[in-house]
N, CA, C and O atoms as a GROMACS GRO file, in nm:
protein
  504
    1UNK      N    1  16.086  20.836  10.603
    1UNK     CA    2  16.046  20.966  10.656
    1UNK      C    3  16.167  21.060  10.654
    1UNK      O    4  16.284  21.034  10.679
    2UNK      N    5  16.111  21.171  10.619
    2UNK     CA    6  16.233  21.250  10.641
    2UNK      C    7  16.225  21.416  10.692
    2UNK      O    8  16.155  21.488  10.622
    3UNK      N    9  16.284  21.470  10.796
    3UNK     CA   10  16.266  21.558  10.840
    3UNK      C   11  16.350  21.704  10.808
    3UNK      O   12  16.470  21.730  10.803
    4UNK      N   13  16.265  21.759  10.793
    4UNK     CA   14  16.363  21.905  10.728
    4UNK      C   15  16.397  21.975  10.830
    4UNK      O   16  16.338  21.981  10.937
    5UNK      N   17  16.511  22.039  10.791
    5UNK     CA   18  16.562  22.154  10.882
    5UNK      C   19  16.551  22.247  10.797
    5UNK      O   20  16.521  22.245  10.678
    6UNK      N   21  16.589  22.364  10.896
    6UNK     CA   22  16.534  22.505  10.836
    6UNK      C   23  16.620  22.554  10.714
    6UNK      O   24  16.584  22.609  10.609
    7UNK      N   25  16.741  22.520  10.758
    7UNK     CA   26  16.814  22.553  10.642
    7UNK      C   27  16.777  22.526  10.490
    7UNK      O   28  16.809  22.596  10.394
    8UNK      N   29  16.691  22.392  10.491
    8UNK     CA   30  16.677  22.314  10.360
    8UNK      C   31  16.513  22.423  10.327
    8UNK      O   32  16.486  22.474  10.218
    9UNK      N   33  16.449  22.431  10.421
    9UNK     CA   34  16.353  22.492  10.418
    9UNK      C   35  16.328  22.675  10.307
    9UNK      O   36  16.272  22.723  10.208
   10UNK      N   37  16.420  22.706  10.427
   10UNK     CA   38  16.493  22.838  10.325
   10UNK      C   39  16.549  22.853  10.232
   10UNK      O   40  16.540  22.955  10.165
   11UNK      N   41  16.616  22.763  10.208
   11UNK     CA   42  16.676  22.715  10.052
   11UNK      C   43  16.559  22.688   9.989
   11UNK      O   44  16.540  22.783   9.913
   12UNK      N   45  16.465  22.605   9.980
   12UNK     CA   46  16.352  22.536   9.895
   12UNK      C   47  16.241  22.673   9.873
   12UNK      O   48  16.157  22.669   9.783
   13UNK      N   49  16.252  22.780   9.957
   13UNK     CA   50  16.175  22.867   9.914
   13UNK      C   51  16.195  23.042   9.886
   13UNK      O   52  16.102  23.120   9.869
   14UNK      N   53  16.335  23.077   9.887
   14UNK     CA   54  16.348  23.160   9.982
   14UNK      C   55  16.460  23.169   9.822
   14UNK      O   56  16.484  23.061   9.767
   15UNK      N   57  16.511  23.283   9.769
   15UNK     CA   58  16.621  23.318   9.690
   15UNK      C   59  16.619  23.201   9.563
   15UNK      O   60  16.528  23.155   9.494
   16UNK      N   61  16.746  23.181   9.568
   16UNK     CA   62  16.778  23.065   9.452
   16UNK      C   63  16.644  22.972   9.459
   16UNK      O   64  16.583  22.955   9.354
   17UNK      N   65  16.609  22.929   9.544
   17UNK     CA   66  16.503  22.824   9.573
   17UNK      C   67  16.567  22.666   9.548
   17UNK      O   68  16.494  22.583   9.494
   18UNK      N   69  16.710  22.627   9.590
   18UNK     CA   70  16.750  22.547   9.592
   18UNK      C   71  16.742  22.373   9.549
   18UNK      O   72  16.777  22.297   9.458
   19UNK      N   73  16.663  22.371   9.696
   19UNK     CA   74  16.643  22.304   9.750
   19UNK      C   75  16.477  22.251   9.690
   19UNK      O   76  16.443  22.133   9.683
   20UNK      N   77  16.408  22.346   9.659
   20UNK     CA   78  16.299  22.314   9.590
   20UNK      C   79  16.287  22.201   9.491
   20UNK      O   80  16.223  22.104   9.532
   21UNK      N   81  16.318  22.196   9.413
   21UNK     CA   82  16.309  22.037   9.336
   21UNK      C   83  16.358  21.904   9.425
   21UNK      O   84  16.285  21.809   9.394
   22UNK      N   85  16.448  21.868   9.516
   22UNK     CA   86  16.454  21.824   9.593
   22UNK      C   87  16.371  21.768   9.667
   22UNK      O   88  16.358  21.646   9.680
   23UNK      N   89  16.278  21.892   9.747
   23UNK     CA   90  16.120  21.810   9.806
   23UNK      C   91  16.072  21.821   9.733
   23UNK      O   92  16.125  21.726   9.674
   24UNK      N   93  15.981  21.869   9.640
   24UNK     CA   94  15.922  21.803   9.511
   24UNK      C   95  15.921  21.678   9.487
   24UNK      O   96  15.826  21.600   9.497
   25UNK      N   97  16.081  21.646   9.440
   25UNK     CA   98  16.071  21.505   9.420
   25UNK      C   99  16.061  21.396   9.511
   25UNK      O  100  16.012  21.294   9.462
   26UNK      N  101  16.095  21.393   9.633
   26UNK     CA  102  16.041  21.343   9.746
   26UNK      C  103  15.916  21.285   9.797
   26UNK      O  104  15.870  21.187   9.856
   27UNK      N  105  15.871  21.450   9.720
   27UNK     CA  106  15.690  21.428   9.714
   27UNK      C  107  15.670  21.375   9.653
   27UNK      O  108  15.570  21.313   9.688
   28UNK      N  109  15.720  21.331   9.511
   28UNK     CA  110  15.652  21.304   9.419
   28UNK      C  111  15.661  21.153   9.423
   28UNK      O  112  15.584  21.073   9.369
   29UNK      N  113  15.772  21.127   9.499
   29UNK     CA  114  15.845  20.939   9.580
   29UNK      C  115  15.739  20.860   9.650
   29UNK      O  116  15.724  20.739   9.667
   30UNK      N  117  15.648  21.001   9.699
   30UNK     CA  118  15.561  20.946   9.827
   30UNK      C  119  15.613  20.984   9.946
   30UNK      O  120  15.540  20.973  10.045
   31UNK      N  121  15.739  21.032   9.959
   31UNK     CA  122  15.820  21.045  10.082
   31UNK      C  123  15.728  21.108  10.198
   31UNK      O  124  15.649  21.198  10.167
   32UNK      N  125  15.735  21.068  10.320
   32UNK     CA  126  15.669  21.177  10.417
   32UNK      C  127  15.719  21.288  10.449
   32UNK      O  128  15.789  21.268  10.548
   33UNK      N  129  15.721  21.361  10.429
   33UNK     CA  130  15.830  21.475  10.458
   33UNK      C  131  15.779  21.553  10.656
   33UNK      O  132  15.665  21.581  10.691
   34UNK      N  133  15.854  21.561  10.706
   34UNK     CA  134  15.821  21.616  10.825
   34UNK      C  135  15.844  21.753  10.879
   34UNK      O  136  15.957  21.795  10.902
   35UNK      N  137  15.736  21.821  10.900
   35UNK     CA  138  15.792  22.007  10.945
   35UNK      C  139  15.770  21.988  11.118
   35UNK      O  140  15.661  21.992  11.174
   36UNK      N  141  15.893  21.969  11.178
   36UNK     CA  142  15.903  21.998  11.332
   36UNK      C  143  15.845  22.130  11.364
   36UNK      O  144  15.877  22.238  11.315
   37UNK      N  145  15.730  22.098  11.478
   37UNK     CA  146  15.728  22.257  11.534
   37UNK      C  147  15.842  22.369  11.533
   37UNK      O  148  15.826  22.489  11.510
   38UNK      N  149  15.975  22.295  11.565
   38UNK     CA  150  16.057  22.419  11.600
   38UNK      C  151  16.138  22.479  11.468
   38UNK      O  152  16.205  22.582  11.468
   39UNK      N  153  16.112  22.377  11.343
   39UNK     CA  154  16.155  22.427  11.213
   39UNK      C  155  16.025  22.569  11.203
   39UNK      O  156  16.054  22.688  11.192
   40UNK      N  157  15.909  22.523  11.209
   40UNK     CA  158  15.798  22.637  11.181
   40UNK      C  159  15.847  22.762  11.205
   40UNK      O  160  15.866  22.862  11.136
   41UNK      N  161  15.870  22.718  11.367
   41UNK     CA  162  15.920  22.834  11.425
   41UNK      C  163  15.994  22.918  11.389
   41UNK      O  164  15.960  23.036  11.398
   42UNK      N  165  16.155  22.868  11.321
   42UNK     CA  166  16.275  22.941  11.299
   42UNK      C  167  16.237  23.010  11.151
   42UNK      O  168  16.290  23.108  11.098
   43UNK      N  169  16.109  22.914  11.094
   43UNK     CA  170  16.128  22.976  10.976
   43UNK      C  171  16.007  23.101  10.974
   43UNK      O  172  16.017  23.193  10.893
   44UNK      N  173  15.914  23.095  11.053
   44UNK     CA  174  15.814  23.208  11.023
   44UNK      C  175  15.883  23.355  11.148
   44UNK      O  176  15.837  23.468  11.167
   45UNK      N  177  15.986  23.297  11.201
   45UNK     CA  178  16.043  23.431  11.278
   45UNK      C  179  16.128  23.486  11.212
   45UNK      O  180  16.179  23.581  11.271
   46UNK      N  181  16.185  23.457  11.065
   46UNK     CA  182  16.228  23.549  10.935
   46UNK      C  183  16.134  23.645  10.894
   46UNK      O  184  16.015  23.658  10.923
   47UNK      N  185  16.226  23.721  10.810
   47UNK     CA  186  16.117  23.824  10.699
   47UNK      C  187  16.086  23.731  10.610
   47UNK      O  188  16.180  23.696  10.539
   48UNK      N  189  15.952  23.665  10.588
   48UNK     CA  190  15.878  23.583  10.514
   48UNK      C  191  15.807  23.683  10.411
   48UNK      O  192  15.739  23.772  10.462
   49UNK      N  193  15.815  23.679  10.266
   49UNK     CA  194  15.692  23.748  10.151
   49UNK      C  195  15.593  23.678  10.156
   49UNK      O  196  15.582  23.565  10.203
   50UNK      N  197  15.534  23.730  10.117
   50UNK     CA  198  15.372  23.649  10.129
   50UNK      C  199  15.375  23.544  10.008
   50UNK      O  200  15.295  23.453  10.031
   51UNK      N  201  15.441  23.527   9.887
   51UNK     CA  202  15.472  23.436   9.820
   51UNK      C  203  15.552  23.296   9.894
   51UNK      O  204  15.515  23.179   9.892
   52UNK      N  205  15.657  23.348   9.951
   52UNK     CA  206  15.718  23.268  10.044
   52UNK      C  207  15.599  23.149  10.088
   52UNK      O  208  15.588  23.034  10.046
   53UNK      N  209  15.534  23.208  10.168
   53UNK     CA  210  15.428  23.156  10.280
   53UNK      C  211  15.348  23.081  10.214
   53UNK      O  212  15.314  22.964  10.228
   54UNK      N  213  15.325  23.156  10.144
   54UNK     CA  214  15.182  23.110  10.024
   54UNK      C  215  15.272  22.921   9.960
   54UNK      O  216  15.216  22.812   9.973
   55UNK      N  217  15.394  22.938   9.906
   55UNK     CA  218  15.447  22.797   9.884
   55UNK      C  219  15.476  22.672  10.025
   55UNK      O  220  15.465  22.550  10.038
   56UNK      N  221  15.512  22.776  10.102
   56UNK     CA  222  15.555  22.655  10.184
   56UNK      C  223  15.410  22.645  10.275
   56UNK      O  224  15.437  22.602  10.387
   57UNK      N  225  15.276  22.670  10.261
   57UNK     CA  226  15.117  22.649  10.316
   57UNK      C  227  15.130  22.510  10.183
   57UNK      O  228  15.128  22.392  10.218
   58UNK      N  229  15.140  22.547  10.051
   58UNK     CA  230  15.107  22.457   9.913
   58UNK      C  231  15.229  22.318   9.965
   58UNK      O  232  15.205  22.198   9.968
   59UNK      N  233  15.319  22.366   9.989
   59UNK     CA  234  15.440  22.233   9.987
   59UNK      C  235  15.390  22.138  10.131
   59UNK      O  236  15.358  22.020  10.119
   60UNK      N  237  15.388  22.226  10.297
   60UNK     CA  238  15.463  22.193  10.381
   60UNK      C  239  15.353  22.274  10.462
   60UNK      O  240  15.405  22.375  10.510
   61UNK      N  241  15.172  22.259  10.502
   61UNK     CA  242  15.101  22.330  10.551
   61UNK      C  243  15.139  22.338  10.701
   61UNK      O  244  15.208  22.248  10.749
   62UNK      N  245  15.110  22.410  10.754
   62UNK     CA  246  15.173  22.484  10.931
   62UNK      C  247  15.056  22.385  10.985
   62UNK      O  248  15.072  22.391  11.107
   63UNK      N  249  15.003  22.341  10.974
   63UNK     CA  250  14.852  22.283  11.052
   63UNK      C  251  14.938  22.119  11.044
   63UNK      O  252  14.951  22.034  11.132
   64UNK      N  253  14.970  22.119  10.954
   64UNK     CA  254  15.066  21.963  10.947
   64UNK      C  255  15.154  21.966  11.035
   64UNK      O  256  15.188  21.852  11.067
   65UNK      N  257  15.238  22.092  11.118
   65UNK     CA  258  15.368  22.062  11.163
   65UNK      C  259  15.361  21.974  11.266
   65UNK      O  260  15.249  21.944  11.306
   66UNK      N  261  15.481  21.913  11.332
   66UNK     CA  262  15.462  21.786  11.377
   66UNK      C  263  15.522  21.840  11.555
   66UNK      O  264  15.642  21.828  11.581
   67UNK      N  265  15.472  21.869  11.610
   67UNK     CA  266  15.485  21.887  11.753
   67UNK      C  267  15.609  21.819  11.804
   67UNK      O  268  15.658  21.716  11.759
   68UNK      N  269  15.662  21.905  11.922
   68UNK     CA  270  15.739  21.896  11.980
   68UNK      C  271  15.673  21.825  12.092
   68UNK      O  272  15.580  21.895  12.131
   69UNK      N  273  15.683  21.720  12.156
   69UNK     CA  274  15.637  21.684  12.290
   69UNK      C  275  15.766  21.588  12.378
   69UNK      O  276  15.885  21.570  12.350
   70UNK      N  277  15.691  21.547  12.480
   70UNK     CA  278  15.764  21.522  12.561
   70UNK      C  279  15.860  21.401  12.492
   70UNK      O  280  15.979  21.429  12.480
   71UNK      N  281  15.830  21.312  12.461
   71UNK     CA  282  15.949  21.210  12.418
   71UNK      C  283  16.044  21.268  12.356
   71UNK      O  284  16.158  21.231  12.383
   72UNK      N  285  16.025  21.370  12.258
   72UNK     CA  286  16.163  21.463  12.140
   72UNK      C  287  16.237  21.549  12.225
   72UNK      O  288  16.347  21.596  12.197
   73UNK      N  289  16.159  21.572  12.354
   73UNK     CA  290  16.216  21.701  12.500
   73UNK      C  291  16.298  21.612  12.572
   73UNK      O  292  16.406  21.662  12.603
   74UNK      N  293  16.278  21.481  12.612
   74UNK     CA  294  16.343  21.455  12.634
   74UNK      C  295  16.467  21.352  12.588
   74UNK      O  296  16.552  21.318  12.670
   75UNK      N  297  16.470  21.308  12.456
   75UNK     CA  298  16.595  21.298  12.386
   75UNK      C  299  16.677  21.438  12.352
   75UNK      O  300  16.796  21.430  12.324
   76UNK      N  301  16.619  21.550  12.354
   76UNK     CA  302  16.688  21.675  12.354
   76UNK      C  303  16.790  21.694  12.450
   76UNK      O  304  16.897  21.752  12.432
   77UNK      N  305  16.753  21.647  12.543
   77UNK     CA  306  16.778  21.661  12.720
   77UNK      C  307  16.905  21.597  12.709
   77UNK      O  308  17.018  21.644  12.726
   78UNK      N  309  16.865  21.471  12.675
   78UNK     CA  310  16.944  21.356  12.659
   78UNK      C  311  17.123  21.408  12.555
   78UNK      O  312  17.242  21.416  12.583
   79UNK      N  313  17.038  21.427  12.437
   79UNK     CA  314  17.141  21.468  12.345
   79UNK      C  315  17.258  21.601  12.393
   79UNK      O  316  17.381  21.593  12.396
   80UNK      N  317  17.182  21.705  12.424
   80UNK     CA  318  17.260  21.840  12.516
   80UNK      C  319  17.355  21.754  12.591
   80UNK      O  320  17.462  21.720  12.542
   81UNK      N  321  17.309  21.714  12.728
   81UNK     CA  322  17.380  21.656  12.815
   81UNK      C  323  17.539  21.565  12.766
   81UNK      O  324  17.637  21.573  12.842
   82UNK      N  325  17.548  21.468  12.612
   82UNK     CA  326  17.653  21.411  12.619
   82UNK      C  327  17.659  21.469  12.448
   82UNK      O  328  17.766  21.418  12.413
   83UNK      N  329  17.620  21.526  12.354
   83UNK     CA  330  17.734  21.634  12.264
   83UNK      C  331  17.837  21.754  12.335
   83UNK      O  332  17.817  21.837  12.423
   84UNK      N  333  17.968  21.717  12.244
   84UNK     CA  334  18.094  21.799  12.296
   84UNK      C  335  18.052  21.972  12.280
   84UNK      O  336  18.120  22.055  12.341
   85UNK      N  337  17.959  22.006  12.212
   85UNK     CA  338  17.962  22.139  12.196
   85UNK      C  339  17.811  22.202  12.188
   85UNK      O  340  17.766  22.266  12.093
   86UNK      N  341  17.753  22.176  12.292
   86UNK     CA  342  17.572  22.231  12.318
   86UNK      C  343  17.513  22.368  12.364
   86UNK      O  344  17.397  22.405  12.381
   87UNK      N  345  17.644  22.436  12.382
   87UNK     CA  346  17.590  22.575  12.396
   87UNK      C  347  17.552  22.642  12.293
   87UNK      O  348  17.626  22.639  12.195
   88UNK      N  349  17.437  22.715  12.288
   88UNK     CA  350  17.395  22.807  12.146
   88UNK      C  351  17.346  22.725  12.021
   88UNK      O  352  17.333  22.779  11.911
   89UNK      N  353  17.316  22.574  12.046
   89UNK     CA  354  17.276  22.483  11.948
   89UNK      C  355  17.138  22.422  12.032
   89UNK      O  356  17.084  22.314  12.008
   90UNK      N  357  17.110  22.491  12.106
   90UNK     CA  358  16.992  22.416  12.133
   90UNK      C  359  16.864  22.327  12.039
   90UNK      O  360  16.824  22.211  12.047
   91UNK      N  361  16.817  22.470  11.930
   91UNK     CA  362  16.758  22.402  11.830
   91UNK      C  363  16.809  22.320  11.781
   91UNK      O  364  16.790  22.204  11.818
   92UNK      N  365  16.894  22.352  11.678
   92UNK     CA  366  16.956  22.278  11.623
   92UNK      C  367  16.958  22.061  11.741
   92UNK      O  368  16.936  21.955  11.683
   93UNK      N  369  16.977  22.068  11.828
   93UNK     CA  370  17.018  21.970  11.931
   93UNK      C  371  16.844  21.901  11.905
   93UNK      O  372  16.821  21.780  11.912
   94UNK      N  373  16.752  21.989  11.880
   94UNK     CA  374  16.610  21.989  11.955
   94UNK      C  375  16.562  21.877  11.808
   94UNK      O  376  16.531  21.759  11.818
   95UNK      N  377  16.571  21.955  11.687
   95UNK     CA  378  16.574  21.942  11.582
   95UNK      C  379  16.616  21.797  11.539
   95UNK      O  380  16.541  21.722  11.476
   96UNK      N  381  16.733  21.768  11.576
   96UNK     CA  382  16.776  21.614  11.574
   96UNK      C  383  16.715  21.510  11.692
   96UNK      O  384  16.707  21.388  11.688
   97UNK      N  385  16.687  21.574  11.766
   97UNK     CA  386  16.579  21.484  11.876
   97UNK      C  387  16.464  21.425  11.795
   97UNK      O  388  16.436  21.307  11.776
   98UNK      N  389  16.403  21.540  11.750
   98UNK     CA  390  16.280  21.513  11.663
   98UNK      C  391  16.340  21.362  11.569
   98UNK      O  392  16.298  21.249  11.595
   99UNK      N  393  16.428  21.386  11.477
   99UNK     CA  394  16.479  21.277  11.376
   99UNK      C  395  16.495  21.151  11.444
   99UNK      O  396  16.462  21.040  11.402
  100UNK      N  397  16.551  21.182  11.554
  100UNK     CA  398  16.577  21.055  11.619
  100UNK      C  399  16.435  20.985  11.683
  100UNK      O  400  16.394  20.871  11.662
  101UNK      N  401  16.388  21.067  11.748
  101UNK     CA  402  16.273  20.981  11.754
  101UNK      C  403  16.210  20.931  11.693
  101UNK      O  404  16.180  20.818  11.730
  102UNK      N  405  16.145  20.988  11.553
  102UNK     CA  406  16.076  20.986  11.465
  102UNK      C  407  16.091  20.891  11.355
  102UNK      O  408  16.015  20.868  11.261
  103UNK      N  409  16.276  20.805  11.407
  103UNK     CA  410  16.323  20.789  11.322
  103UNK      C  411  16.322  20.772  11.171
  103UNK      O  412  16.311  20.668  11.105
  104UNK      N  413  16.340  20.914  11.127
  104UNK     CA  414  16.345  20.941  11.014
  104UNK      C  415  16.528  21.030  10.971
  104UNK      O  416  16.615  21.058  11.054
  105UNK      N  417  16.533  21.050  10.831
  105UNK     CA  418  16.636  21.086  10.775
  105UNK      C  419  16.664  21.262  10.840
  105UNK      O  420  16.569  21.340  10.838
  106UNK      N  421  16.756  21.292  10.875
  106UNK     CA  422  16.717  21.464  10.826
  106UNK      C  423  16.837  21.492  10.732
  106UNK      O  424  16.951  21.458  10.700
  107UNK      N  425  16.739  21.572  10.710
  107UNK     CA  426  16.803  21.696  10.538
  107UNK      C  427  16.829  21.794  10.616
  107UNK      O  428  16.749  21.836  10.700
  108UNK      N  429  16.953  21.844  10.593
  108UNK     CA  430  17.014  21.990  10.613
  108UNK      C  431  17.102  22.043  10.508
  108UNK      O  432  17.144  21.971  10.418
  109UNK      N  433  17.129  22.157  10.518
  109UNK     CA  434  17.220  22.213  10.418
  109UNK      C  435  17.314  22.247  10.500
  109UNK      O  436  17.395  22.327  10.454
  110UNK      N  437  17.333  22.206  10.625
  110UNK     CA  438  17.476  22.262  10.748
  110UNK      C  439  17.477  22.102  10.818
  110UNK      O  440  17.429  22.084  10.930
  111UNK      N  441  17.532  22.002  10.745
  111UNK     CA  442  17.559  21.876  10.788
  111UNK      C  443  17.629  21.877  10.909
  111UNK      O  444  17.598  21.809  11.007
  112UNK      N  445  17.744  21.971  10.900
  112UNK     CA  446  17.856  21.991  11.011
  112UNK      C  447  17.825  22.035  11.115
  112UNK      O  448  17.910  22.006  11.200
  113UNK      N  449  17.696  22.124  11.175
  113UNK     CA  450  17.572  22.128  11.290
  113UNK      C  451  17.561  22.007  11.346
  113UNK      O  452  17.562  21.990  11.467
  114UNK      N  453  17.547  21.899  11.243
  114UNK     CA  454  17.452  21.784  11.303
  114UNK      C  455  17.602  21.644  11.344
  114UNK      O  456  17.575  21.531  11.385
  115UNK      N  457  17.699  21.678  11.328
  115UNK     CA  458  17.800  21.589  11.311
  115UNK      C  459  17.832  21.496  11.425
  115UNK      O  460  17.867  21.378  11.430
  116UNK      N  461  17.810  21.578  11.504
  116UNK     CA  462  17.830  21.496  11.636
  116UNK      C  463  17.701  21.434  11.741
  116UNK      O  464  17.717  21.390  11.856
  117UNK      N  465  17.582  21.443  11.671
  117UNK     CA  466  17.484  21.355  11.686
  117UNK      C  467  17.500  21.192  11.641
  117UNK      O  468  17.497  21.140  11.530
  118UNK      N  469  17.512  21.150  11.744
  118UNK     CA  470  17.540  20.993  11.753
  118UNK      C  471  17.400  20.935  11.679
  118UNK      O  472  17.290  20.990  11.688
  119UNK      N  473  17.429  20.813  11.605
  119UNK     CA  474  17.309  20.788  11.534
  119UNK      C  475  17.248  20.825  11.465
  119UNK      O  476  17.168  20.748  11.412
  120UNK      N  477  17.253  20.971  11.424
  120UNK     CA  478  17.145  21.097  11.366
  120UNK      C  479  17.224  21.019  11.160
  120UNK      O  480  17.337  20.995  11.119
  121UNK      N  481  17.083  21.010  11.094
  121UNK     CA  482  17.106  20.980  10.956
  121UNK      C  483  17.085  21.123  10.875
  121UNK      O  484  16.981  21.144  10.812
  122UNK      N  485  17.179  21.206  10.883
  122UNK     CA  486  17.223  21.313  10.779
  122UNK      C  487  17.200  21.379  10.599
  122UNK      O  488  17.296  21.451  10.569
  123UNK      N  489  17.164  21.374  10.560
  123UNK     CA  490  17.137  21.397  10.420
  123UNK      C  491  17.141  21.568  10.384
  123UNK      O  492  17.067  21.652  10.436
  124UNK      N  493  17.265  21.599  10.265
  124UNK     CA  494  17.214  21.712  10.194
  124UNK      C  495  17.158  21.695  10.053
  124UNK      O  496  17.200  21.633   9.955
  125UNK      N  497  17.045  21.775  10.074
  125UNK     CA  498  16.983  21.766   9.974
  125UNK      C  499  17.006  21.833   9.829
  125UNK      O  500  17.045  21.950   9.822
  126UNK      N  501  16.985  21.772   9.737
  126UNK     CA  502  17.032  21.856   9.638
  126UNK      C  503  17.129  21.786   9.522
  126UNK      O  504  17.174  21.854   9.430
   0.00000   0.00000   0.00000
């Protein structure tokens, strides 16, 4: 399993389109790929084109995203409380909760965000 962050997200659809062959091929592995509620979030509170939207409904549908609930709230809790630097990283903190629970991989394109998540399995994609 593997869970995206927004960064990889925006990359895969968004400019260069990066990151796009990447999940593709993932998909094409069978991989599960996972959209956290709070990735949805960060990414539909951008200026999104309607092309944008229109790929990541075809890649990565919003009806699929995978909820935030109480077990990922509270490894969040957990995680804030003993990382050296949790102010202004909340998502980001929230984001790797999800992975950890879920235990699955996450993909980012800002590895160095996630560095001091104990346990957290890291991947840039690409």
């Amino acid at each position: 399993m593997i869970v995206l962050d927004t960064s990889v997200l925006v990359s895969a659809l968004c400019g260069d389109m990066k990151s796009e062959p990447a999940i593709r091929e993932a998909l094409t592995r069978g991989e599960q790929l996972l959209l956290p509620s709070l990735v949805l979030y960060e990414w539909l509170r951008g200026p999104r084109r309607p092309r944008e939207l229109q790929t990541q409904e075809a890649l990565l549908p919003s009806d699929r995203a995978v909820p935030f609930g109480s077990e990922e709230a509270a490894e969040a809790a957990r995680l804030y409380r003993t990382v050296r630097r949790a102010r202004g990283r909340e998502v980001d903190i929230a984001i790797a909760a999800c992975a950890l629970v879920w235990e699955a991989d996450l993909w980012t394109l800002n590895a160095s965000d996630f560095d001091d998540i104990p346990g957290l399995s890291v991947n840039v994609p690409g």
